[in-house]
N, C-alpha and C positions, 0 to 999 in steps of 0.2 A: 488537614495535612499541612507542614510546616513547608514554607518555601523551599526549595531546592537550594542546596549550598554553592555557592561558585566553586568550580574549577580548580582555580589558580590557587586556595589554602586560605584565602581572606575570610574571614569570617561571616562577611557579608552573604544575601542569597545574589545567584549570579544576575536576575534582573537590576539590584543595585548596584554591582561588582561591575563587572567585565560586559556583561551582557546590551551596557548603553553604549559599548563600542562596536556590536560584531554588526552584521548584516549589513543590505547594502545602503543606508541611512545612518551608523554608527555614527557617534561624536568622536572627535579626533581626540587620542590619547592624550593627558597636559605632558604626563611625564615618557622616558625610555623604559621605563620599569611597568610603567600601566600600559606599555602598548607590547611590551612581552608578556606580562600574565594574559593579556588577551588576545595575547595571538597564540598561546600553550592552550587556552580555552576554547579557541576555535579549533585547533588539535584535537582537543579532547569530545568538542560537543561535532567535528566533519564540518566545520565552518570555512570550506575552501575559498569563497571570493572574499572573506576577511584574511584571511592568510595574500592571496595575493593582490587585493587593494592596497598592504599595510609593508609589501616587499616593494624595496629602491627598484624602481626600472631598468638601471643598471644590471642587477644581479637576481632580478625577478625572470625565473622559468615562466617557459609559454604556457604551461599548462600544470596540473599538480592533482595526482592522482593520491589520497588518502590509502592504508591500510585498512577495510572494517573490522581485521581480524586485532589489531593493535589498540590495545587499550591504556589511556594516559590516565596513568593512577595518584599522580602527585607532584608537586611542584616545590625546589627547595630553592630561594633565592639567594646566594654566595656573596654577592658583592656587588656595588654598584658604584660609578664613576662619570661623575656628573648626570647629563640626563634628565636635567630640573626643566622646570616650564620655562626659565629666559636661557636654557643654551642651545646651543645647534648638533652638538656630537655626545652621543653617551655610552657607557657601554655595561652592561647587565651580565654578573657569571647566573649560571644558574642550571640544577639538575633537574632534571625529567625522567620519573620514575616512569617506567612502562612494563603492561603482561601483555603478550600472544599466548594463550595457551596455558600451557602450565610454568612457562619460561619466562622469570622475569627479566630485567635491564632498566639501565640508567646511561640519558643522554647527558653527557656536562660539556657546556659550551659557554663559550664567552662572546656574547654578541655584543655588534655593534651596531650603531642607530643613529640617522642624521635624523633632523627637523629641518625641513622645508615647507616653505609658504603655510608656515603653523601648522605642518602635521610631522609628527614622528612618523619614519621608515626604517620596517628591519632592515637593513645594508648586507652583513652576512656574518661568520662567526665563526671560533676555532673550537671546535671539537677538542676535546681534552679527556 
């Protein structure tokens, strides 16, 4: 059986991909780009304490209750602005295909990301 594909659309299987990020031992994202596909990956795979170890303090919910009925079917990255491994601020557009049911939808958001004490944090993001 061939490994399972990541998530996020990288060609990789998700144990090379995303998956050396999630749980609660994850290596810190280098980039703002690799700490959103892995956190659309924790989306997709119910990986809630990577979702909120990887949310700023600031603007991190107490708690975060997943959909099981909501399914993350794809991920298209739009653009990206700085976010490299020497900055501190980046910011990622990017779509998120989704089906509940027989109804599909697409999130497009523009997030943004500081780096503190070498780890990227999603901050928060405009809906579009």
């Amino acid at each position: 059986m061939p490994p399972r594909p990541c998530p996020c659309g990288l060609p990789e299987p998700i144990d090379a991909c995303c998956g050396r990020y999630l749980g609660p031992s994850g290596a810190p994202a280098p980039t703002a780009e690799t700490l959103m596909r892995s956190r659309y990956t924790a989306f997709a795979t119910g990986d809630v304490e990577h979702l909120l170890r990887t949310w700023h303090p600031t603007t991190r919910p107490a708690s975060l209750e997943l959909d099981p009925a909501l399914r993350w079917t794809q991920l298209e990255v739009l653009d990206r602005v700085r976010g490299g491994p020497f900055d501190t601020e980046g910011v990622v557009e990017f779509r998120a295909h989704h089906r509940e049911g027989p109804r599909r939808g697409v999130l497009h958001e523009r997030s943004r990301f500081v780096r503190e004490d070498g780890r990227w944090l999603y901050r928060d993001g405009t809906v579009g």
